[in-house]
C-alpha positions as a Markdown table, in Angstrom:
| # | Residue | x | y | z |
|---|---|---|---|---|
| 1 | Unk | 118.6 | 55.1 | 98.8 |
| 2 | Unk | 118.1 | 57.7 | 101.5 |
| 3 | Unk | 121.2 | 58.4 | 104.1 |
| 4 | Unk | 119.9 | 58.2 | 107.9 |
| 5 | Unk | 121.4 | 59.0 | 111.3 |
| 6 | Unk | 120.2 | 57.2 | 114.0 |
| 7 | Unk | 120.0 | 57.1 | 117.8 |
| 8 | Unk | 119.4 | 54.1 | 119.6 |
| 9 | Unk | 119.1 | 52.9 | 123.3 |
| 10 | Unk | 120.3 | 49.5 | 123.5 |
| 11 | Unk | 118.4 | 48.6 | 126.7 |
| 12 | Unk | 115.2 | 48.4 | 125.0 |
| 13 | Unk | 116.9 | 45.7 | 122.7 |
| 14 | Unk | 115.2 | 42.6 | 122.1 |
| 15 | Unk | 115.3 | 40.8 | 118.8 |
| 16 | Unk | 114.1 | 42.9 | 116.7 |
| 17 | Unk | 116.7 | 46.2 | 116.7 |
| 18 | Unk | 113.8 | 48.5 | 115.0 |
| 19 | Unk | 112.6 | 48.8 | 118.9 |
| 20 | Unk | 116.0 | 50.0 | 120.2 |
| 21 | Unk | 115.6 | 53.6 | 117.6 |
| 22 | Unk | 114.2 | 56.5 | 120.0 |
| 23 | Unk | 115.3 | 59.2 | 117.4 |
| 24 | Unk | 116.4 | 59.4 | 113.5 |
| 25 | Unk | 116.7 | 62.0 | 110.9 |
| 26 | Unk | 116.5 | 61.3 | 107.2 |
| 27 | Unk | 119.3 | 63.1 | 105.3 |
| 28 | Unk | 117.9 | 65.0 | 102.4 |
| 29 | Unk | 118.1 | 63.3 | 98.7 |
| 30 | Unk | 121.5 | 62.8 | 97.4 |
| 31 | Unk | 122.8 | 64.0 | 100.7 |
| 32 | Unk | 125.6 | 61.7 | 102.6 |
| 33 | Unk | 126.4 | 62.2 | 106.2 |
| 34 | Unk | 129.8 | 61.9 | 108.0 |
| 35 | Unk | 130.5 | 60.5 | 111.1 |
| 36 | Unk | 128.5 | 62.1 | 114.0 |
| 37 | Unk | 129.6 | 63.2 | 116.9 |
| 38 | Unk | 128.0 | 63.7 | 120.5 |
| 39 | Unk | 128.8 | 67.0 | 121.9 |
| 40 | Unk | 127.1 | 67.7 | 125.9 |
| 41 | Unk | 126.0 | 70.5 | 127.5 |
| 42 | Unk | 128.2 | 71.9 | 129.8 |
| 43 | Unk | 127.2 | 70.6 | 132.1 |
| 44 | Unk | 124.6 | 68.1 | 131.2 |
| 45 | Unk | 121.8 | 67.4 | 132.6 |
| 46 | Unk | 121.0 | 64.6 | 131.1 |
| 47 | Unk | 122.4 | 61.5 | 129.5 |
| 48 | Unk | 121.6 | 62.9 | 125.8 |
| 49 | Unk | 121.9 | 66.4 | 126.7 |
| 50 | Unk | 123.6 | 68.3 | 124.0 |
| 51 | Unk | 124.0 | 68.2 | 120.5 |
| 52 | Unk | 125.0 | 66.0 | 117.6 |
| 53 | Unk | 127.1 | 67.4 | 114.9 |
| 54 | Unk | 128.4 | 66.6 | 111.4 |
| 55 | Unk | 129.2 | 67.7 | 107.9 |
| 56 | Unk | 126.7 | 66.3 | 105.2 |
| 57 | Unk | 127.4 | 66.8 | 101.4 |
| 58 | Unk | 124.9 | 67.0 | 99.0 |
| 59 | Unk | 125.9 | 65.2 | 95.3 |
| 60 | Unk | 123.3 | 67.5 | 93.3 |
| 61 | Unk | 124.6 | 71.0 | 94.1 |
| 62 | Unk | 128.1 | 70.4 | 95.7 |
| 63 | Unk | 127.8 | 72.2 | 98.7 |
| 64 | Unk | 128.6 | 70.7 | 102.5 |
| 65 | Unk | 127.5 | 71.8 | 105.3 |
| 66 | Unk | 128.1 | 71.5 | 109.0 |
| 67 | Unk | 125.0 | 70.2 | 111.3 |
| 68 | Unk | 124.5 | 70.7 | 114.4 |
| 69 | Unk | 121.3 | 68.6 | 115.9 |
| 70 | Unk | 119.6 | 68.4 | 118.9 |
| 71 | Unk | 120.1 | 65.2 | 120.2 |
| 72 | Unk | 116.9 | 64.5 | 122.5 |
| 73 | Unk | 114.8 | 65.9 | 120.0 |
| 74 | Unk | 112.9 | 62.2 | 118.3 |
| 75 | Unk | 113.9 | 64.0 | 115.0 |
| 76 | Unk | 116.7 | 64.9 | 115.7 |
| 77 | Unk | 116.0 | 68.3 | 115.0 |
| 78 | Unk | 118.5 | 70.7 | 113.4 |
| 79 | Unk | 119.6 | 73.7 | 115.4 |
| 80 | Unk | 121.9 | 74.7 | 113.0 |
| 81 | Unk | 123.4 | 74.5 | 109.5 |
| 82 | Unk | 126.7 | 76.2 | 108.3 |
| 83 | Unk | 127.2 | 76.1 | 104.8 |
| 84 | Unk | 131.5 | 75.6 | 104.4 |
| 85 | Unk | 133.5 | 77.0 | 102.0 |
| 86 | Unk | 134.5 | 73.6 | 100.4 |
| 87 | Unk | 133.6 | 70.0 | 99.9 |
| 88 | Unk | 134.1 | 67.6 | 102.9 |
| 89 | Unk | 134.5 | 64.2 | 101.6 |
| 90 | Unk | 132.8 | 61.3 | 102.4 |
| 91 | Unk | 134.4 | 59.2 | 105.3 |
| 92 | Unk | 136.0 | 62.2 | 107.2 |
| 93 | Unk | 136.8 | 62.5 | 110.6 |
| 94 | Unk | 136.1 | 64.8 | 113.4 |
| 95 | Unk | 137.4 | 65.0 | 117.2 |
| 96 | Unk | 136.1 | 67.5 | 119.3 |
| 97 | Unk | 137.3 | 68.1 | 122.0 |
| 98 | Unk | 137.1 | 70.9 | 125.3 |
| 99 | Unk | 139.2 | 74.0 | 125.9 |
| 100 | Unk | 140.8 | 72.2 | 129.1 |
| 101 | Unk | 141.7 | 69.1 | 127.7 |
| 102 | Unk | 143.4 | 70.8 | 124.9 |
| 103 | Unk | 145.4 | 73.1 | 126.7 |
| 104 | Unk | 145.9 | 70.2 | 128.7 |
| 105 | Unk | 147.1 | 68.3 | 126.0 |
| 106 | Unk | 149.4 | 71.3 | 124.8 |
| 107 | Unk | 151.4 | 71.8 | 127.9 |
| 108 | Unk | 152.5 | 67.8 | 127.8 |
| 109 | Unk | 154.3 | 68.4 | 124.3 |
C-alpha cells in the first residue's frame, strides 16, 4: 500500500470527498511519511503560499529524509530533500515555529 499526502479544500466538498483533493504526492514504495506541516512565505501572498515539510523514512534502505514541498504546486512538488543522519520514526512530531515568537517565548521563562 502506497503512503500519500494530501491537500484538500473543504469548500468544494460535496458527498463525495475525492472532489475536495486539489493536490497529492505519492510517497515512494516502502516509504512512510510523518506529520506535515504548513510553513508560509513570509509574507504570503496567498492562502497556500509556502511550503509543506516533513521527514519520510524509507523501510528498504533505512535512510530518512527531510522534505520540503511546494504547497500550491497540484503535485506537490519537492523543492527539497535532506538526507539526516539517522532514522526518524514513524509518528514523530514537528513544531515550527518563527524567530519572534520564539524569542518571544524565551524572554517569558
Amino acid at each position: 500500500m502506497a503512503m500519500e499526502v494530501v491537500k484538500l479544500d473543504l469548500s468544494l466538498s460535496s458527498d463525495d470527498c475525492h472532489e475536495c483533493i486539489v493536490a497529492s504526492r505519492i510517497y515512494e514504495p516502502g516509504c512512510t511519511g510523518n506529520e506535515p506541516f504548513f510553513v508560509p512565505n513570509d509574507p504570503a501572498t496567498d492562502e497556500d503560499d509556502g511550503f509543506l515539510v516533513t521527514y519520510v523514512h524509507d523501510e528498504k534502505t533505512q535512510e530518512s529524509k527531510f522534505l520540503v514541498m511546494d504547497a500550491k504546486s497540484p503535485t506537490l512538488e519537492i523543492v527539497a530533500a535532506v538526507k539526516l543522519p539517522g532514522r526518524v520514526p514513524t509518528g514523530f512530531h514537528g513544531l515550527f515555529v518563527s524567530q519572534n515568537h520564539l524569542t518571544e517565548w524565551c524572554r517569558n521563562d
